[in-house]
C-alpha positions as a Python dict, from the first residue, in 0.01 Angstrom:
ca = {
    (1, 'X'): (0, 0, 0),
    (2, 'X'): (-290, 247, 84),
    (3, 'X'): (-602, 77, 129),
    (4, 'X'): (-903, 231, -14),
    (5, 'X'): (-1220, 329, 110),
    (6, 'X'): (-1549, 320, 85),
    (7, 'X'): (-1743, 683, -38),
    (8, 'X'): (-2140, 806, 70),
    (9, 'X'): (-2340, 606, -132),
    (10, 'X'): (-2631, 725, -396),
    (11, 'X'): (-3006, 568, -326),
    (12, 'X'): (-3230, 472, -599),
    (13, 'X'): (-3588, 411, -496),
    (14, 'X'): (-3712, 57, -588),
    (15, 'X'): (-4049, 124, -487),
    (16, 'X'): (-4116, -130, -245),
    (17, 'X'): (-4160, -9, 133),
    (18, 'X'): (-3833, 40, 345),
    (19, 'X'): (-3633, -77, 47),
    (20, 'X'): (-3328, 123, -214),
    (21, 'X'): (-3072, 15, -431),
    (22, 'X'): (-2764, 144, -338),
    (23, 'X'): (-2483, 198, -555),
    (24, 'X'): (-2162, 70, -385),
    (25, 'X'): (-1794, 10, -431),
    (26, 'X'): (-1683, -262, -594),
    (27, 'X'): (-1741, -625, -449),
    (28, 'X'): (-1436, -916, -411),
    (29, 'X'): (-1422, -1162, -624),
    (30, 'X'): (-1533, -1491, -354),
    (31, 'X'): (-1797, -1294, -247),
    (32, 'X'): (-1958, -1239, -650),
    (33, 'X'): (-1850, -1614, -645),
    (34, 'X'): (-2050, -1736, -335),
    (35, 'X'): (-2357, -1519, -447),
    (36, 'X'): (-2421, -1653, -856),
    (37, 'X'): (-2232, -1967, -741),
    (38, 'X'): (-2589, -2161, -754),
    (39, 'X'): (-2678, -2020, -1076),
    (40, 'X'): (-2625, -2228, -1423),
    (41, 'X'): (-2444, -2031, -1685),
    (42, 'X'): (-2197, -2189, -1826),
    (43, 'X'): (-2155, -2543, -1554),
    (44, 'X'): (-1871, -2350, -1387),
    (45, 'X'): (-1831, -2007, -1240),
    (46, 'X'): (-1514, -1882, -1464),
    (47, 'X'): (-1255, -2042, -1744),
    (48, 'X'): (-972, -1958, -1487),
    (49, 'X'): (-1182, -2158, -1185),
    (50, 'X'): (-1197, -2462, -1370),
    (51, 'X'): (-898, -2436, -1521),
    (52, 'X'): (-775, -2387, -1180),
    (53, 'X'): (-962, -2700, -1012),
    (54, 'X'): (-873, -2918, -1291),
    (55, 'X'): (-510, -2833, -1242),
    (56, 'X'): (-544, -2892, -839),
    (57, 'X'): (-731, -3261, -952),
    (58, 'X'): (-407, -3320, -1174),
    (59, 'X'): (-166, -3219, -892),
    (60, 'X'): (-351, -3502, -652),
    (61, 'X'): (-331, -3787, -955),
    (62, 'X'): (74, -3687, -969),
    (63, 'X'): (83, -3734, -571),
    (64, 'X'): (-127, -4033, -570),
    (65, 'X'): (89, -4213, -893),
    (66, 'X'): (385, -4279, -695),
    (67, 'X'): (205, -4437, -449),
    (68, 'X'): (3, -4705, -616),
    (69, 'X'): (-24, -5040, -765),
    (70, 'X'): (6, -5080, -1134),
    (71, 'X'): (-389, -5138, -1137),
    (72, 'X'): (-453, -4844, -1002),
    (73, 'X'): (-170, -4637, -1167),
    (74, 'X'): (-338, -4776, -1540),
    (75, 'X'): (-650, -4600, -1381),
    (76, 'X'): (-494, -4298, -1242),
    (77, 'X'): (-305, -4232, -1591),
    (78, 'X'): (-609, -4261, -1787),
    (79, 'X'): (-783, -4008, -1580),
    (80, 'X'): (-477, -3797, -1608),
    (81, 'X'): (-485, -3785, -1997),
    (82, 'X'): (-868, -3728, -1992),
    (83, 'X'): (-842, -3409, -1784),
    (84, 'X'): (-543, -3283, -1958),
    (85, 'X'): (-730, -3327, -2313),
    (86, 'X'): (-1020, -3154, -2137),
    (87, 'X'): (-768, -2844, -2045),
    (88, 'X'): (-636, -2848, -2441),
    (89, 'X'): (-1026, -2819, -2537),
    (90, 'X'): (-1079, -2560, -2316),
    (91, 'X'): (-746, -2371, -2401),
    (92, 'X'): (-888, -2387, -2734),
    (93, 'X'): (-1210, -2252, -2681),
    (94, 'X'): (-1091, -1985, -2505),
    (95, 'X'): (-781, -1861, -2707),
    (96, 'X'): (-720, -1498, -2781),
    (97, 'X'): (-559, -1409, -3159),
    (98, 'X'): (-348, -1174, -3110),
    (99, 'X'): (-147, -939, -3339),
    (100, 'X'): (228, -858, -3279),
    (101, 'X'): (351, -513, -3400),
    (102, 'X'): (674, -542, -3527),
    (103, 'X'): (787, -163, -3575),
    (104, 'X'): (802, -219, -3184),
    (105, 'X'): (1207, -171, -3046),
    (106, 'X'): (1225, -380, -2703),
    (107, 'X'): (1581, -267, -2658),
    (108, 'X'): (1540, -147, -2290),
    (109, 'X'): (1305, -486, -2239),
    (110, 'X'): (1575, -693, -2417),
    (111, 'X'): (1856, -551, -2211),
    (112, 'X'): (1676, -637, -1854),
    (113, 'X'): (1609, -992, -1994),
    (114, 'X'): (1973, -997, -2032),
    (115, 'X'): (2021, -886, -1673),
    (116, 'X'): (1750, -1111, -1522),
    (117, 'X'): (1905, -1396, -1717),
    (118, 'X'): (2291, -1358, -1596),
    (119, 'X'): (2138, -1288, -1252),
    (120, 'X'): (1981, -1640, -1263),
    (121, 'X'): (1635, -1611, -1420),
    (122, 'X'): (1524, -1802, -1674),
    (123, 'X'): (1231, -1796, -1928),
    (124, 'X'): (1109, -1949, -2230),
    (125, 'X'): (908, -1591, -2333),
    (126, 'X'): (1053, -1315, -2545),
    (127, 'X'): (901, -969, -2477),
    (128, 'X'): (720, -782, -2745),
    (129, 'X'): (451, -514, -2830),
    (130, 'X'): (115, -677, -2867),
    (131, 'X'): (-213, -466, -3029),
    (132, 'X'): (-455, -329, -2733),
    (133, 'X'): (-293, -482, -2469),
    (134, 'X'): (90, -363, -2471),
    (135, 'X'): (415, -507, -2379),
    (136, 'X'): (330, -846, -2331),
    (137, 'X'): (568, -1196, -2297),
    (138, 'X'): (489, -1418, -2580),
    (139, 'X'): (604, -1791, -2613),
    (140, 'X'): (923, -1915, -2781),
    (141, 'X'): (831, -2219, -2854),
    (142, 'X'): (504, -2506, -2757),
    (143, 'X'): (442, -2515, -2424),
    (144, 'X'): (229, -2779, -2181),
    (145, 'X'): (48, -2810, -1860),
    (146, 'X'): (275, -2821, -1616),
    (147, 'X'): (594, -2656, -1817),
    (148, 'X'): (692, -2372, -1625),
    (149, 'X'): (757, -2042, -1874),
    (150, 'X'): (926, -1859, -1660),
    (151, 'X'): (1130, -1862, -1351),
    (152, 'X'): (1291, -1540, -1090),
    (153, 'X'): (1545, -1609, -844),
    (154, 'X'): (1441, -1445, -524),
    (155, 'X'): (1744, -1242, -512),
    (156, 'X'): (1642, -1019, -785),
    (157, 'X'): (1313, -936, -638),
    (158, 'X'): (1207, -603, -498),
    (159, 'X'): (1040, -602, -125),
    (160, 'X'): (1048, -463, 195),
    (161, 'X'): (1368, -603, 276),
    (162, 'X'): (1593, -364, 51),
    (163, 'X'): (1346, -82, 278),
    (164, 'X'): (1538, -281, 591),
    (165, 'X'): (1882, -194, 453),
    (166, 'X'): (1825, 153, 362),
    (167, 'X'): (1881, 474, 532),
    (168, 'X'): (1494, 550, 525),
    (169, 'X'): (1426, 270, 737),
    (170, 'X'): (1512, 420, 1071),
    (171, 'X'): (1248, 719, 1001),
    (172, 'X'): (964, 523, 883),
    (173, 'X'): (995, 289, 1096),
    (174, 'X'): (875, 518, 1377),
    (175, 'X'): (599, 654, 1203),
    (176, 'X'): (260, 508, 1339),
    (177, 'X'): (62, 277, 1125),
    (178, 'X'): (365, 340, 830),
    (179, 'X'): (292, -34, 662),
    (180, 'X'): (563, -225, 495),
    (181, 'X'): (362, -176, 155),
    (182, 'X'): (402, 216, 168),
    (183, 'X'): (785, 178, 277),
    (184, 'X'): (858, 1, -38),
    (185, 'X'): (691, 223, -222),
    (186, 'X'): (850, 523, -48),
    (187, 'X'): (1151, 330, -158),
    (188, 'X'): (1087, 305, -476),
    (189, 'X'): (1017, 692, -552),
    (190, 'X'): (1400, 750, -478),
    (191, 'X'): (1556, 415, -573),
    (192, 'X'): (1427, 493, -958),
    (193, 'X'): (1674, 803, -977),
    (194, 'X'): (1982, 564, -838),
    (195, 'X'): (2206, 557, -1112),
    (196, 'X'): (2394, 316, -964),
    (197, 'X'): (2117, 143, -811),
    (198, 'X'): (2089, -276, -860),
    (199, 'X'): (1797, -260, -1055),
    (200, 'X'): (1863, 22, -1267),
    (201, 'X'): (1778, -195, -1605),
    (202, 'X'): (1411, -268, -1487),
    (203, 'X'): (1306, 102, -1335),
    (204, 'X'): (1470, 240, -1705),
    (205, 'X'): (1174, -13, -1873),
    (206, 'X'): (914, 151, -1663),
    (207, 'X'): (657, 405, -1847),
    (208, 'X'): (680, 781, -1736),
    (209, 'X'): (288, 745, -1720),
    (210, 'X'): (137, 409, -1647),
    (211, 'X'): (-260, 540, -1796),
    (212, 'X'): (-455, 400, -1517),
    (213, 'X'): (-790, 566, -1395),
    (214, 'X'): (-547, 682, -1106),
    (215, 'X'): (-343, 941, -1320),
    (216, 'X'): (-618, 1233, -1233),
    (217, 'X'): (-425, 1523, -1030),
    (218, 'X'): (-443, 1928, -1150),
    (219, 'X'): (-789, 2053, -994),
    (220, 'X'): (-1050, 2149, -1181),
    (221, 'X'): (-1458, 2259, -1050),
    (222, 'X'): (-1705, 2115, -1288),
    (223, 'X'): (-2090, 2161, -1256),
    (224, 'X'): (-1984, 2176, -880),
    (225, 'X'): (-1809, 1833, -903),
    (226, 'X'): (-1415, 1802, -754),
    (227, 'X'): (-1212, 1637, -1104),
    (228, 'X'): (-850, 1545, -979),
    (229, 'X'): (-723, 1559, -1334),
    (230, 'X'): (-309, 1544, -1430),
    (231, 'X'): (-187, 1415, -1758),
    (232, 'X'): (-326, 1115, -1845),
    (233, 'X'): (-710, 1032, -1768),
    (234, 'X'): (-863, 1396, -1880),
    (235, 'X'): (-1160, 1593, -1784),
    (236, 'X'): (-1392, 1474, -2030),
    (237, 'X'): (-1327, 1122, -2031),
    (238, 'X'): (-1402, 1173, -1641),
    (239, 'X'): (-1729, 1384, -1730),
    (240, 'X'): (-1825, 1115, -1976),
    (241, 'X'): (-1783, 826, -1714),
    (242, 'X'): (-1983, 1085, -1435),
    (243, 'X'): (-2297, 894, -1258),
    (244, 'X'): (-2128, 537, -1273),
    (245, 'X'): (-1902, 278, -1068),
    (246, 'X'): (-1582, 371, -1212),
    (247, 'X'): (-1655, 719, -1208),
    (248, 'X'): (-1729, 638, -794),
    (249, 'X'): (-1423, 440, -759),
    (250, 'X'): (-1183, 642, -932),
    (251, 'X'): (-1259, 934, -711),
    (252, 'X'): (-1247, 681, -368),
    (253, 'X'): (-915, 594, -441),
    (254, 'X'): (-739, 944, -542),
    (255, 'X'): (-877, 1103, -276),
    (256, 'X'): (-760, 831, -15),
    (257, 'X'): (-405, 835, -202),
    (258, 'X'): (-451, 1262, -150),
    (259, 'X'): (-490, 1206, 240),
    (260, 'X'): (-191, 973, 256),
    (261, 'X'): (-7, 1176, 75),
    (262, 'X'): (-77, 1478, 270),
    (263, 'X'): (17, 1282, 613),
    (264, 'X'): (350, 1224, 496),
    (265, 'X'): (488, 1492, 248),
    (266, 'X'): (583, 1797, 284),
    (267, 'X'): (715, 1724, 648),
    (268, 'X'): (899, 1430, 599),
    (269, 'X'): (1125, 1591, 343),
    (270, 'X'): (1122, 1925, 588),
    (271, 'X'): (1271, 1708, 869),
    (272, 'X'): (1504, 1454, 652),
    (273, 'X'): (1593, 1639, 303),
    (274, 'X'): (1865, 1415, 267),
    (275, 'X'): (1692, 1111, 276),
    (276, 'X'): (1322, 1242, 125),
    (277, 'X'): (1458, 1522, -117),
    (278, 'X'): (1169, 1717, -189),
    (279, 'X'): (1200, 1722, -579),
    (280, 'X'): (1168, 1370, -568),
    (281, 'X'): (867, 1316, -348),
    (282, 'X'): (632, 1561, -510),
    (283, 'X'): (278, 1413, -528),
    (284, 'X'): (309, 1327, -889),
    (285, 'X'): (562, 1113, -835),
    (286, 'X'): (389, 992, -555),
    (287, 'X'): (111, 913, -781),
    (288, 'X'): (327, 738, -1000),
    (289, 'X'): (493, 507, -750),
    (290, 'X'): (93, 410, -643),
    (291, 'X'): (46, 326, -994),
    (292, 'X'): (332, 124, -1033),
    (293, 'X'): (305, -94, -759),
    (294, 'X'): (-71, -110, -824),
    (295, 'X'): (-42, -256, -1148),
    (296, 'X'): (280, -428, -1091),
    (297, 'X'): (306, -544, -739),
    (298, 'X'): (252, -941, -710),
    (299, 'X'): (187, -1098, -306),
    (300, 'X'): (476, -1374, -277),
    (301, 'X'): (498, -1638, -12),
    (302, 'X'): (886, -1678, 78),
    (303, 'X'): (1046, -1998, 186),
    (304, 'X'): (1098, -1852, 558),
    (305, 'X'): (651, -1848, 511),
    (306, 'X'): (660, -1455, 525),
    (307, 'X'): (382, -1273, 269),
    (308, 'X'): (536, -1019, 82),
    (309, 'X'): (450, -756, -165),
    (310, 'X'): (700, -748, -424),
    (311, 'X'): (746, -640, -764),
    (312, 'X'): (918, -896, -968),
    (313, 'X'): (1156, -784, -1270),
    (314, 'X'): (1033, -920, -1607),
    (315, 'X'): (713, -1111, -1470),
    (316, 'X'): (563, -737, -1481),
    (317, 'X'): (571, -791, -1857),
    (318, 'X'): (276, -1106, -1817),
    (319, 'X'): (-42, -967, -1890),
    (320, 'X'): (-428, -1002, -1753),
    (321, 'X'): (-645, -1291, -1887),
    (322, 'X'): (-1005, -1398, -1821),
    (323, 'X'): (-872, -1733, -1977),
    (324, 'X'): (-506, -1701, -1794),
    (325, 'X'): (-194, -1963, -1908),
    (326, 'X'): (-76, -1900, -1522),
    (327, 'X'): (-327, -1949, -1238),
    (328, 'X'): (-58, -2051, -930),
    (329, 'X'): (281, -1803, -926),
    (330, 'X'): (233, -1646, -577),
    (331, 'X'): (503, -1917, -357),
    (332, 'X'): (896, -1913, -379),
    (333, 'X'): (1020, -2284, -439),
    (334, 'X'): (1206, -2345, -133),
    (335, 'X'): (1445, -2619, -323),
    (336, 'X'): (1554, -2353, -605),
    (337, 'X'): (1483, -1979, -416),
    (338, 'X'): (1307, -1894, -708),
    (339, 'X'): (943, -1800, -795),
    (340, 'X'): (800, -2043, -1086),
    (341, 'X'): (546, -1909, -1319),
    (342, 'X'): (421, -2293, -1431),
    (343, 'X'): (149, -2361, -1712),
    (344, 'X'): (-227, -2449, -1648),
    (345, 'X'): (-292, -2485, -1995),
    (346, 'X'): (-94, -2478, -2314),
    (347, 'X'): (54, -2204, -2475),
    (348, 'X'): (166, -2193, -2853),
    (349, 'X'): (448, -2049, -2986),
    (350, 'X'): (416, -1730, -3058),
    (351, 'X'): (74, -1703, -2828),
    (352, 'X'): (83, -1433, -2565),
    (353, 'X'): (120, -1626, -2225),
    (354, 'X'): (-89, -1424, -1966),
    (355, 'X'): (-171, -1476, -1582),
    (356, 'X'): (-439, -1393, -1329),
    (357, 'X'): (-411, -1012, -1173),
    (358, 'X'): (-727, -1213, -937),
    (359, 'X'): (-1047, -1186, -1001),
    (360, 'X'): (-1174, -830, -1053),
    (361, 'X'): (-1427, -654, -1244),
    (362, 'X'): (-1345, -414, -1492),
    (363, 'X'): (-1379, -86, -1301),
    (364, 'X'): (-1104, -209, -1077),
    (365, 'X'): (-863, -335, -1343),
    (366, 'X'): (-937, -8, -1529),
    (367, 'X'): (-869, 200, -1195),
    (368, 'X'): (-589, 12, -1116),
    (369, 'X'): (-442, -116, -1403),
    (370, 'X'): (-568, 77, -1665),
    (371, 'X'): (-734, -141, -1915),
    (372, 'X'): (-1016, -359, -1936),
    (373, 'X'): (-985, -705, -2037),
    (374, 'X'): (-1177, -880, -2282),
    (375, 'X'): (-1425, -1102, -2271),
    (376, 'X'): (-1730, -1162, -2042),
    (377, 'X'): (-1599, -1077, -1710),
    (378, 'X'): (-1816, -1272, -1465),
    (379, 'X'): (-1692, -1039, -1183),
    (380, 'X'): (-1860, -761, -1345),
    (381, 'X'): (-2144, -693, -1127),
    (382, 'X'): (-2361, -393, -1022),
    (383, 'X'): (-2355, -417, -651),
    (384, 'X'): (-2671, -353, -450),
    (385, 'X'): (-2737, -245, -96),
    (386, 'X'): (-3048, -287, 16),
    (387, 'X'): (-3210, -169, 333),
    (388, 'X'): (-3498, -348, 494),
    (389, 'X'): (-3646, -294, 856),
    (390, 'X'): (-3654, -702, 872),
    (391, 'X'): (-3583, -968, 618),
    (392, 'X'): (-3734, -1345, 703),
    (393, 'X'): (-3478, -1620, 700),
    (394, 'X'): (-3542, -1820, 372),
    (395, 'X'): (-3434, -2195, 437),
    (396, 'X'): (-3395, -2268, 130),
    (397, 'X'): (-3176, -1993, -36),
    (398, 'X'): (-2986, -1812, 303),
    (399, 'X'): (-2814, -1572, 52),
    (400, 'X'): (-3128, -1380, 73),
    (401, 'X'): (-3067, -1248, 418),
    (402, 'X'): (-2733, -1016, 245),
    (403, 'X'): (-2789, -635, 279),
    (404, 'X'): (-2548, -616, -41),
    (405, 'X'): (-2743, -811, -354),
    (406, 'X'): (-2582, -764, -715),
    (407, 'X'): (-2689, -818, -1080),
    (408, 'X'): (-2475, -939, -1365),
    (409, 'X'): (-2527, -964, -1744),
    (410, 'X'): (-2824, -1236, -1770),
    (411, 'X'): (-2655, -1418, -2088),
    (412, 'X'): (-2436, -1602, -1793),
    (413, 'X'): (-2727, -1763, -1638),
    (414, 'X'): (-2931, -2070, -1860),
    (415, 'X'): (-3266, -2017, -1643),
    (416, 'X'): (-3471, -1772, -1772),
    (417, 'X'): (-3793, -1962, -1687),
    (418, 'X'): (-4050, -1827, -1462),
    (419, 'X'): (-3934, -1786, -1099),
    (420, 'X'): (-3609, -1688, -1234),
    (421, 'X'): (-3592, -1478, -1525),
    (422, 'X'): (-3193, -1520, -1562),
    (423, 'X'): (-3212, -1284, -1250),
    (424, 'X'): (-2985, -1396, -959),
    (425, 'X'): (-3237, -1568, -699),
    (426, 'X'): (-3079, -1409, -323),
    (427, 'X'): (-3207, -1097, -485),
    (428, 'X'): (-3561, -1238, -630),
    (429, 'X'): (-3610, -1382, -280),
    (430, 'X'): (-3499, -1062, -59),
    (431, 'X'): (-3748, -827, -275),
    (432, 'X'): (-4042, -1165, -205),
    (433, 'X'): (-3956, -1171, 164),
    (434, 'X'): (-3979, -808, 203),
    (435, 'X'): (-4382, -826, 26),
    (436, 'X'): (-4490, -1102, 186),
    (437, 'X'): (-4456, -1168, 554),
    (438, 'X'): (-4493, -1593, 486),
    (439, 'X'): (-4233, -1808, 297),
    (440, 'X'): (-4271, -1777, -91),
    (441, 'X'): (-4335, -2093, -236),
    (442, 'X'): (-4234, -2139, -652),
    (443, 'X'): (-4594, -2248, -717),
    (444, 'X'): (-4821, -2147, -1019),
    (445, 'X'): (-5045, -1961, -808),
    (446, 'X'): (-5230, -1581, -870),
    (447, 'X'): (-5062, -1493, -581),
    (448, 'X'): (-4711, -1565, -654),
    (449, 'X'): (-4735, -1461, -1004),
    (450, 'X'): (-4867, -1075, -881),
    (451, 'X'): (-4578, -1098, -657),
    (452, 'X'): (-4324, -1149, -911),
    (453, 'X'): (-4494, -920, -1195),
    (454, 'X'): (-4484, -568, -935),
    (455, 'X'): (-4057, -702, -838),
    (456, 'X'): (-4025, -748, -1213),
    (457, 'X'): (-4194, -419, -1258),
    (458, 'X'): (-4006, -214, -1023),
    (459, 'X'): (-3660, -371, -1141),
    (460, 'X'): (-3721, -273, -1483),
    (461, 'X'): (-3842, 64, -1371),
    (462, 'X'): (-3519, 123, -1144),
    (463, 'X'): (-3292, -29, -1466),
    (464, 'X'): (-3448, 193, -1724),
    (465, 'X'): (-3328, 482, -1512),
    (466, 'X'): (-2996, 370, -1484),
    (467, 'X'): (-3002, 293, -1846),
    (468, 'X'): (-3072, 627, -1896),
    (469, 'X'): (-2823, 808, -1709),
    (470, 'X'): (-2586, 547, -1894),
    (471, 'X'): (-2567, 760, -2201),
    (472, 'X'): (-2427, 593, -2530),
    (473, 'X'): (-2066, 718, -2678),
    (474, 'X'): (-2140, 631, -3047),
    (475, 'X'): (-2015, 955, -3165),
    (476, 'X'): (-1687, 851, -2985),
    (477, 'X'): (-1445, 763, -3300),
    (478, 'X'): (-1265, 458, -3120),
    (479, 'X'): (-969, 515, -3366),
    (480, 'X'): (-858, 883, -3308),
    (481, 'X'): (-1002, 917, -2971),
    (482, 'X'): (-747, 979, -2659),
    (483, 'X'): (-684, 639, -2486),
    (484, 'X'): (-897, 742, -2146),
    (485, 'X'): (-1167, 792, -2388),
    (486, 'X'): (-1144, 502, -2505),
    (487, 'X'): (-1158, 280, -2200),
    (488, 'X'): (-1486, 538, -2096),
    (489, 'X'): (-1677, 420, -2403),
    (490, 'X'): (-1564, 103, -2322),
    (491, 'X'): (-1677, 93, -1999),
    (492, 'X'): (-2002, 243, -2060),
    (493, 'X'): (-2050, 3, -2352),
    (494, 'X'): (-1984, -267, -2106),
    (495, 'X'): (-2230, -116, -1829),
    (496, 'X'): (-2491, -62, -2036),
    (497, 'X'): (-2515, -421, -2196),
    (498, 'X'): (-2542, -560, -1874),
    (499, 'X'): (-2871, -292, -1821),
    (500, 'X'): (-3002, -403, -2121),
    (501, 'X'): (-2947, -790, -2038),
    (502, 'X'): (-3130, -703, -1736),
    (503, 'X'): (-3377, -517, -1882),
    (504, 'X'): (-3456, -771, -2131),
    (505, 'X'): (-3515, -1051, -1884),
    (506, 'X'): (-3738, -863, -1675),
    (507, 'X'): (-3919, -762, -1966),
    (508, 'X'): (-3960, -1131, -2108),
    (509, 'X'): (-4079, -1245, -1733),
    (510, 'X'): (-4328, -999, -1691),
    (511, 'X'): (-4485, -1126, -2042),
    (512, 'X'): (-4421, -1529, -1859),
    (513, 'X'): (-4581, -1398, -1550),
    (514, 'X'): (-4920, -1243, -1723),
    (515, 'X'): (-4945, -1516, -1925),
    (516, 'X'): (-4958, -1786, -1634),
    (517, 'X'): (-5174, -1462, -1492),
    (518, 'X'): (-5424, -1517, -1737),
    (519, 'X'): (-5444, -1910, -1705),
    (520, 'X'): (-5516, -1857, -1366),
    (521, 'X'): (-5823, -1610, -1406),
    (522, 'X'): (-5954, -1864, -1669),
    (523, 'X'): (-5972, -2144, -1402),
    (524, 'X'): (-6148, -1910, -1174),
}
């Protein structure tokens, strides 16, 4: 798959010497983890983490059961039950309502069901049209941790290896840096016009447009700004989204997917028009093949230990979840050949059963995927580069030696007392370090608390101009409005809460800060 990269970035003066807030591209999800990982909030980072570690603690009890004394096995059951009654109350907590719409014909889903299942799959899921979120797999009947919902033989997966067989192979094989990831998809651009191809029931249930923030193509100059628009994401819901992150990373990635493009096509279907037959690697479809295996594409570990990207017939149907059903799906079981999607937490009848795409932030999974979950996503972050001429180590928070510091929405974070402010302290202590040359010390002192008023200052002076240029949608009706406009306002809705959040706090720990302020000039 083409990688993407990173764009010039756009400085915002803080206002303290040798320092600016960068805008960047978006940040991976262990690194967000590692940097609020020592904040409260909610006593774990995410749902899916602990819903993850839980499951890992259960996996050890099962291992360490058949290996015990009855003693310890009484033991080792009863702390079995308690964390599985603990993963019910947090399926609970966290479960999504949603409405199925019945006017919805899955004949084309129904039929490759019927294929996957006489090829070996099996499933307890049914597919149908859910509200907001699309085709989705929803559950036939009470599930548990551990029961697995769904489950793919190998041999009906689609990787590399079908690029090994084909004629294509012996071109792209000698083109430099060609990856395996842009073989398949080469692949796939041709193989969805095989009439008599073996997966012919799963390429007729893909979309003609998938509605990502990658479907921008026809060019178009506005106020001096390149828009890559085609038919999907249009001009103004690009226009609208102008000045922030997704706007940034939208236009990273299409231009990146451009330059690919253009180092492969026209010439490879110039010097092989039987193999790459121009009419069917135009850049729209080119586009289209990017989007599928973008939003579709799923990294498998095979039973030979080889990491693949494949895209897995009928799985594509399990959507995105904050608070996901399925955390582990990724490794083929080397008993059966097949890939197991197995539970984490319950799932009710008639309950959508979603996974884990990873752990994103919303620009990407609206960029890539084309919608944007919902929820408080603790991976969405406004990432900040700063530069400083030298930074002192801090021994007792190292995270403030990063160049790259990032904000969140302060509701995740239960300390909003003074020091902290629900802000995130690596960046606290950078902007400290780079006032004062000595080690800050979290001491009711004048000093400290004129230090913290002019960082709290300049924040909320740097935040009110990004609220600014964050400019509400209101008068964007959410019911008769295009789809792309949609996810904008969303967006944007999304963005600017976490401004406000931040805005908030810094306003609330300026009024902490004078008042301790004022204590202190009445004991001089």
């Amino acid at each position: 798959m083409p990688k993407k990269v990173a764009s010039p970035y756009r400085k915002v003066s803080l206002g303290a010497p040798g320092i600016c807030l960068i805008n960047v591209p978006a940040l991976k999800g262990f690194k967000v983890e590692l940097y609020f990982g020592q904040i409260g909030g909610l006593g774990f980072y995410s749902p899916r983490n602990e819903m993850e570690a839980q499951n890992f603690i259960l996996s050890l009890i099962k291992s360490a059961l058949s290996h015990h004394v009855r003693m310890q096995t009484h033991a080792l059951q009863d702390l079995r039950d308690a964390l599985i009654n603990r993963i019910h109350e947090l399926g609970t907590e966290f479960k999504v309502e949603n409405k199925i719409d019945i006017n919805y014909k899955c004949d084309k889903e129904k039929c490759l069901l019927q294929w996957a299942e006489n090829n070996g799959a099996k499933t307890r899921l049914q597919i149908a049209y859910v509200e907001g979120a699309g085709r989705g797999a929803i559950a036939m009947e009470d599930m548990e941790v551990g029961d697995i919902a769904m489950e793919i033989p190998a041999s009906i997966t689609i990787s590399e290896d079908l690029v090994y067989k084909s004629d294509m192979y012996q071109v792209l094989e000698k083109i430099d840096g060609m990856s395996s990831e842009t073989m398949s998809l080469l692949w796939s651009m041709k193989e969805r016009h095989n009439c008599n191809s073996q997966f012919k029931m799963y390429f007729d249930t893909l979309p003609e447009n998938f509605n990502t923030g990658l479907t921008l193509a026809v060019m178009n100059i506005v106020d001096d700004i390149q828009i890559v628009a085609r038919l999907s994401f249009g001009v103004e819901a690009i226009m609208a989204l102008d000045g922030t992150l997704l706007f940034e990373e939208i236009m990273q990635a299409k231009e990146h997917l451009r330059v690919q493009y253009d180092e492969l096509f026209p010439e490879l279907s110039k010097d092989h028009p039987d193999i790459f037959p121009p009419e069917l690697y135009t850049w729209e479809q080119f586009l289209w093949a990017c989007e599928l295996w973008y939003s579709n594409s799923m990294k498998i570990m095979f039973a030979d230990g080889n990491l693949k990207t494949c895209l897995i017939p009928v799985a594509g149907f399990l959507n995105h979840s904050l608070h996901p059903h399925i955390v582990h799906y990724g490794k083929i079981d080397s008993t059966t050949n097949s890939l197991k999607f197995r539970l984490s937490r319950p799932c009710s009848v008639g309950e959508q059963c979603c996974l884990s795409y990873g752990n994103f932030s919303g620009s990407h999974l609206i960029t890539f995927y084309g919608f944007l979950p919902q929820g408080d996503n603790p991976y969405d972050v406004i990432p900040l580069d700063f530069e400083v001429d030298q930074v002192d180590t801090m021994v007792e928070c190292p995270l403030s030696n990063w160049t790259t510091h990032m904000v969140r929405g302060t509701w995740l974070s239960e300390n909003q007392n003074i020091f902290y402010y629900g802000l995130p302290s690596p960046l606290l202590d950078c902007l400290r370090s780079a006032r004062i040359q000595m080690p800050f010390t979290k001491t009711l002192i004048k000093a400290n608390m004129e230090v913290d008023k002019e960082i709290l200052e300049d924040l909320q002076s740097t935040f009110n101009a990004m609220m600014e240029n964050l400019s509400d949608m209101d008068s964007v009706d959410r019911e008769s409005s295009s789809w792309d406009m949609k996810l904008a306002s969303q967006f944007k809705e999304m963005q600017r809460r976490i401004v406000s959040s931040i805005l908030t706090s810094c306003s609330t720990g300026i009024k902490l800060v004078e008042h301790e302020l004022s204590k202190c000039k009445a004991e001089e």
